[in-house]
N, C-alpha and C positions, 0 to 999 in steps of 0.2 A: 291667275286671278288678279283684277283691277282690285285691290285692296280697297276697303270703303270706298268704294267707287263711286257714293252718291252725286260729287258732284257729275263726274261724267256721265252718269246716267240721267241727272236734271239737265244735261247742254245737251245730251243726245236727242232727247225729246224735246227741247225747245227748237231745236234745229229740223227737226220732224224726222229723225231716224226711226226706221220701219223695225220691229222686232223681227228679225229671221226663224223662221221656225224650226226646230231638231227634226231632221231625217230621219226617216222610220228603216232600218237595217234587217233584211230578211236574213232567218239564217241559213250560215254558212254549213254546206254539203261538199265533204273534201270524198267523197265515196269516187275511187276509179282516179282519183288525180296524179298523176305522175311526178313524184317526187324530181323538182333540180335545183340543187343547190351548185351554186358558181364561185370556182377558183381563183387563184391568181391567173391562171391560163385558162378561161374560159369554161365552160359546164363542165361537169363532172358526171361522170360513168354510175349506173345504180350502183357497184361494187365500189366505186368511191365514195359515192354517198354512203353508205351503209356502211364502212371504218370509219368514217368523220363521228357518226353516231355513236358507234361505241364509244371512241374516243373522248366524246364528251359527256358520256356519262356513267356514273360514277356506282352505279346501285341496277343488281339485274334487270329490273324494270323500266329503268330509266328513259331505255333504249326505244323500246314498243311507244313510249308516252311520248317520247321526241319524237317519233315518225307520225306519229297523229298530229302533232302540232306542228310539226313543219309542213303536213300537207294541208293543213287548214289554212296557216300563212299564205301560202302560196294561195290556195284559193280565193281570198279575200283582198290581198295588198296588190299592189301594182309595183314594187321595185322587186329586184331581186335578194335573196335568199344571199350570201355574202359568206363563204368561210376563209379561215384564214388568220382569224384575227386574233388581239388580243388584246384581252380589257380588262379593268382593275375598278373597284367600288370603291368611294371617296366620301367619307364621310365626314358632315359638314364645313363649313365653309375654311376654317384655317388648315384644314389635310387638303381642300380642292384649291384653294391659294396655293400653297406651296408647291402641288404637281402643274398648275396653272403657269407660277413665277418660272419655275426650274424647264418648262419647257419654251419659254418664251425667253430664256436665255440663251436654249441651245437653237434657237434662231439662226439661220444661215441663209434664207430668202427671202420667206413672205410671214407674216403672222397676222391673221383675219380673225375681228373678235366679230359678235354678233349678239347683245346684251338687251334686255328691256330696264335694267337697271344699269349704269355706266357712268359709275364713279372714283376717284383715284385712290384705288384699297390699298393697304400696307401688308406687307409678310414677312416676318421675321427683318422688321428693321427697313427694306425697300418698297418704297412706294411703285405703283404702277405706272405711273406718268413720268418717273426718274428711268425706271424701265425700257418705255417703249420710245422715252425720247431719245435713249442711248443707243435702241437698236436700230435707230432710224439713222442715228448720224454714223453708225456700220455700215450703213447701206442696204438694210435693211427694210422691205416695202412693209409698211404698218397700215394698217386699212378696219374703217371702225364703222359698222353700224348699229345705235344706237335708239331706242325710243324715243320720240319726242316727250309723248306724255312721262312713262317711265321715268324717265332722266330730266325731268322737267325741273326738279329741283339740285342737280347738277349747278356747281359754280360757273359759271361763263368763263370764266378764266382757264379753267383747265383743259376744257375746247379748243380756247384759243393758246395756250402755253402749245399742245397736241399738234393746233395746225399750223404755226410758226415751224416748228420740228420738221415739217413736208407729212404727214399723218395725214392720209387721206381718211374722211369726214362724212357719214351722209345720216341725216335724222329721219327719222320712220315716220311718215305720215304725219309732217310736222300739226303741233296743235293749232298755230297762228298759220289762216287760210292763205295769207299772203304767201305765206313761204312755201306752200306747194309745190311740188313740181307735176303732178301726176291730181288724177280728179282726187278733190279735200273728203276725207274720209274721216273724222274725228274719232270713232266706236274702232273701231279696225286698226290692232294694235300691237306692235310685234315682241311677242312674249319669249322671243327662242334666248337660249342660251348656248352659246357654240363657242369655242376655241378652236381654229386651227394654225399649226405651225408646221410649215416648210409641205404642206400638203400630205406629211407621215404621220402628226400626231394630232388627237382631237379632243376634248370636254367636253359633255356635253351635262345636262342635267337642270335640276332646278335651282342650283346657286347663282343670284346674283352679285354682279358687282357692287356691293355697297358696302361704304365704308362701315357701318356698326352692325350691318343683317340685319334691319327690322326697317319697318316702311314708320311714314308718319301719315300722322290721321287724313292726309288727302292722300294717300295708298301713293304717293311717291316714295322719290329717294332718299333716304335718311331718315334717324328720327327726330320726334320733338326737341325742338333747343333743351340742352340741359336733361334730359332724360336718362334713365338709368339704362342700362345695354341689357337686353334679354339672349338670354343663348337660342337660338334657331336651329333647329333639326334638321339640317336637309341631308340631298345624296345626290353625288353625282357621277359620273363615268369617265374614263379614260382611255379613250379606243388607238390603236396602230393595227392597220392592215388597211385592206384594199376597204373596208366600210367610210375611212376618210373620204376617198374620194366622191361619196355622195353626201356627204357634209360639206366639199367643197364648193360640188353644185349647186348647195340650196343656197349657202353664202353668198354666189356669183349671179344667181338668177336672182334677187333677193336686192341685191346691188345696182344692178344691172335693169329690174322696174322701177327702181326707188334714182332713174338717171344719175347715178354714180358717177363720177370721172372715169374715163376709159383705168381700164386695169393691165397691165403685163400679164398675161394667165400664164405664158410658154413653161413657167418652173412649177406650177401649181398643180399639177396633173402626173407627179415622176411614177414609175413603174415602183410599186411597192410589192419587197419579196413576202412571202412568207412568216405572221408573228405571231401567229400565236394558232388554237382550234376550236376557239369560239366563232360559232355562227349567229349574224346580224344580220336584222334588217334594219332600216334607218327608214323614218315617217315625218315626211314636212307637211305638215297639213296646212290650209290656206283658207280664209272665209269661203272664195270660188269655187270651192269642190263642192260636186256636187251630195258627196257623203266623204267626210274625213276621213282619209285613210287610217288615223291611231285608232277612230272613232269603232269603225266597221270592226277592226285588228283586234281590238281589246274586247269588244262586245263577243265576238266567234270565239276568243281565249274562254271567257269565264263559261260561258254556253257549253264548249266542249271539257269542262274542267275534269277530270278523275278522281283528284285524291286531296285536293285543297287551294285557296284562293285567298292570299294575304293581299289585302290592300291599306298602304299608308297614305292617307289623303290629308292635305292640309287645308283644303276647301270642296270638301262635299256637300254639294248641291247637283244631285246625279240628276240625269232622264229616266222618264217613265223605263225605259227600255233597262239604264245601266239597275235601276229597284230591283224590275222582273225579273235581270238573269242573275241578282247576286240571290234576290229571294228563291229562285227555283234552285239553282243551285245548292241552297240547303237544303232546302226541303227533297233533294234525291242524295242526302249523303254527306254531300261535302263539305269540307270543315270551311267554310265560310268566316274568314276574319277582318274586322274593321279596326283599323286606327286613327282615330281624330283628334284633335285638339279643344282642350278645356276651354284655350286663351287664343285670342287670333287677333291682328290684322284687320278681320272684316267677322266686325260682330254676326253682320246680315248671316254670312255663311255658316257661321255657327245653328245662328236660328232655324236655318232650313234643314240642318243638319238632325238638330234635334225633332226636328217634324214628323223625322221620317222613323228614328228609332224605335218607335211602337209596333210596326208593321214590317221592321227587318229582325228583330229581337224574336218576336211570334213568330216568324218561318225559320229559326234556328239563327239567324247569322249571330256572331256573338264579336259584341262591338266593345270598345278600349279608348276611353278618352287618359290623353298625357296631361302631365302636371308640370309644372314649375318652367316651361319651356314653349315657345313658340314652332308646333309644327310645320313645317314645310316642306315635308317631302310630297315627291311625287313617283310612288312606285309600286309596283302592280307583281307577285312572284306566283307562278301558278304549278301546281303540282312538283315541286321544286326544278324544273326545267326550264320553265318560257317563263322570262321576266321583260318587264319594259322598264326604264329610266328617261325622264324628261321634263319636259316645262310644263305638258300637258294637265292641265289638273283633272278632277274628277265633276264637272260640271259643265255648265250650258256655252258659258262665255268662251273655252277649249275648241269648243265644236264650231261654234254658230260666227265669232267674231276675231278672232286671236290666230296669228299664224305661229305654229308650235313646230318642234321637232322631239322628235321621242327616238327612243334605241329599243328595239326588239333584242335581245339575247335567248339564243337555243342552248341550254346546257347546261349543268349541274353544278359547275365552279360559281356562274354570280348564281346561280337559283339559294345555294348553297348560302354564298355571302350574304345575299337580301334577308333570307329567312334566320339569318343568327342576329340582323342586324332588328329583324320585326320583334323578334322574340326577346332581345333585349330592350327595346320601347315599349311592349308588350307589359314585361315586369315592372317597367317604372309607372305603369298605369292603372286606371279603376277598370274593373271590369261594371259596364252599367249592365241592373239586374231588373228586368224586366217589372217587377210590380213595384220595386222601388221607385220606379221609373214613370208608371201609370198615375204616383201618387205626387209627381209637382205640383208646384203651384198654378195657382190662374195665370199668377202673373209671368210665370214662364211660358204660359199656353198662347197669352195673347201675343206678349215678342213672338213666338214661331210665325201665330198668323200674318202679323208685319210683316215678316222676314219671305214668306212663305210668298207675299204680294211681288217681291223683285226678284226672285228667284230667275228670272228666263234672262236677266243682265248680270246675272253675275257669275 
């Protein structure tokens, strides 16, 4: 989400940017699909498939609900199915700092960030830019790409402190046309949040780099001068195994259209054993697709859901489409849960949010807005098996203009983690009660309709 994004949506239109329209996603029929999930050494045998499963899951049932869902994956995504690995839930931003700092210490090659926010955070005492200037002058290949917009309000200095250092550099679709390198694309803006180190370890999620977590009122980096710090809720991930090395892809291709400086890859690709027996898929979605892969991915999740559907959104503003399968989804059973934020960021988002409450509340969904804190997660746990983590939000600008990465996980360890971590945001929140709800004010009904007017840009 472009946090109050009005101005960029007043230059997008003044420049004449066309509104993309949301892709309509037929659904996914995994009937007859042949289960492959792929190893360190290449595909795996049904009889390997089928120990991997039990293995990751924890509860007799678990087993059947994961084979439905990883053959739905499969039929929907375009990368492969990934086991092997091993991944760990990080909750917000000073637990994803210090698994961030600590692995960017044990540096020995390359470390490639990949931020829509990209500023010099502190953790426990060391800055980032003391950091990565140090692992540079180790010998160390340090390599950064960054949002223009995003990072916009980024010191210039800390740029230039980074490419003194030898830190290779490149800015995302810079805002000032000049600086182009590739056709000027202003709306089109790179949301992903990625860490990798030495091509074994990876972060991913919705934590940026920003020095206090909270944007300012033109949805950049940092907040208002003099402002008071709000705590921010996010979640991120921590992968090792062979699912790196398609984080490292996206980084390189990513690099590599944004005319980067040629890169050393030869060390960034090692044979990674065996860490763990979480299975991943990894989803870099791109404005050019012709249907987002998390887009399609997430929509066949909740559509095929069994037993339940926690989603933590910190800017819900869904499609027709994402309405229909959480609404249908109650309405045959399943426990359908929403969590949003009281406080945000980007008011707009809220208002559309609340637009919709009346007509997800009446087909069962039962929705939770937080208090005292800035949401920002972005994460999705479905029948405590198949969960996603990423930058992806729950709205139009994810799909239509924003190049994201998201983490599929098959398995009952993070199903398991997400769903303790929903249930304790869950508690700290209002449950909104449907006629309580019918009886706001006008003057909440007109914000929605505002809100309601920019919905397809935000």
């Amino acid at each position: 989400m472009l946090t109050k994004n009005g101005i960029l949506i007043a230059l997008c239109l003044v420049l004449g940017a066309g509104c993309t329209s949301v892709p309509h996603v037929a659904p996914a029929n995994a009937s007859g699909t042949k289960l492959q999930i792929v190893g360190t050494r290449g595909p795996l045998s049904a009889q390997q498939g089928k120990a991997i499963l039990l293995r990751i899951s924890t509860e007799p049932g678990d087993a059947g609900m994961l084979q439905r869902h990883l053959a739905i994956e499969q039929e929907v995504a375009e990368t492969p199915l990934l086991a092997s690995n091993h991944t760990k839930v990080l909750r917000d931003g000073p637990q994803t700092f210090r698994a961030m700092f600590a692995a960017i210490k044990s540096a020995s090659a390359s470390i490639n960030l990949e931020y829509f926010i990209f500023e010099d955070v502190d953790s426990d005492g060391t800055s980032l830019g003391d950091l990565l200037v140090a692992k540079r002058q180790a010998g160390v290949a340090v390599n950064v790409i960054y949002d223009s917009y995003g990072s916009s309000s980024t010191p210039t200095a800390f740029f230039d402190r980074l490419k003194q250092a030898g830190v290779a550099l490149v800015s995302f679709n810079p805002v000032n046309p000049l600086d182009a390198k590739i056709g000027y694309s202003l709306n089109d803006r790179d949301h992903r949040k990625i860490l990798i180190v030495d091509g074994t370890t990876a972060i991913v999620g919705g934590v940026n780099l920003s020095t206090d977590y909270q944007s300012n009122p033109l949805g950049k980096s940092g907040g208002p001068k003099g402002s008071a710090g709000e705590h921010w809720r996010d979640t991120d991930l921590q992968i090792e195994g062979p699912a790196v090395a398609q984080l490292q892809t996206l980084f390189l291709d990513h690099w590599k259209t944004q005319k980067g400086p040629a890169l050393d890859e030869s060390g960034m690709f090692p044979t990674i054993p065996a860490a763990g027996i979480a299975v991943t898929r990894v989803l870099g979605s791109t404005p050019g697709e012709t249907i987002p892969q998390y887009y399609v991915t997430l929509l066949s999740a909740i559509q095929n859901a069994e037993e339940s559907v926690l989603v933590s959104a910190a800017y819900f503003v869904p499609t027709d489409q994402e309405m229909d399968a959480l609404m249908d989804a109650a309405r045959r059973g399943i426990d359908v849960r929403l969590l949003t934020p009281d406080q945000s960021d980007s008011g707009l988002s809220i208002g559309v949010a609340h637009s919709h409450y009346t007509d997800l509340l009446a087909a069962g969904v039962k929705i939770f807005e937080t208090h005292g804190i800035v949401l920002h997660t972005k994460t999705v746990v479905i029948d405590g098996v198949w969960s996603v983590i990423g930058s992806s939000n729950f709205d139009h600008r994810s799909i239509i203009f924003n190049d994201e990465v998201d983490v599929v996980v098959l398995g009952s360890d993070t199903g398991q983690d997400l769903e303790a971590m929903f249930r304790e945001d869950q508690n700290g929140s209002t449950a909104i009660d449907i006629a309580t709800w019918k009886s706001r004010s006008l003057t909440d009904r007109l914000k929605e309709v505002y809100a309601v007017a920019w919905e397809k840009w935000l």
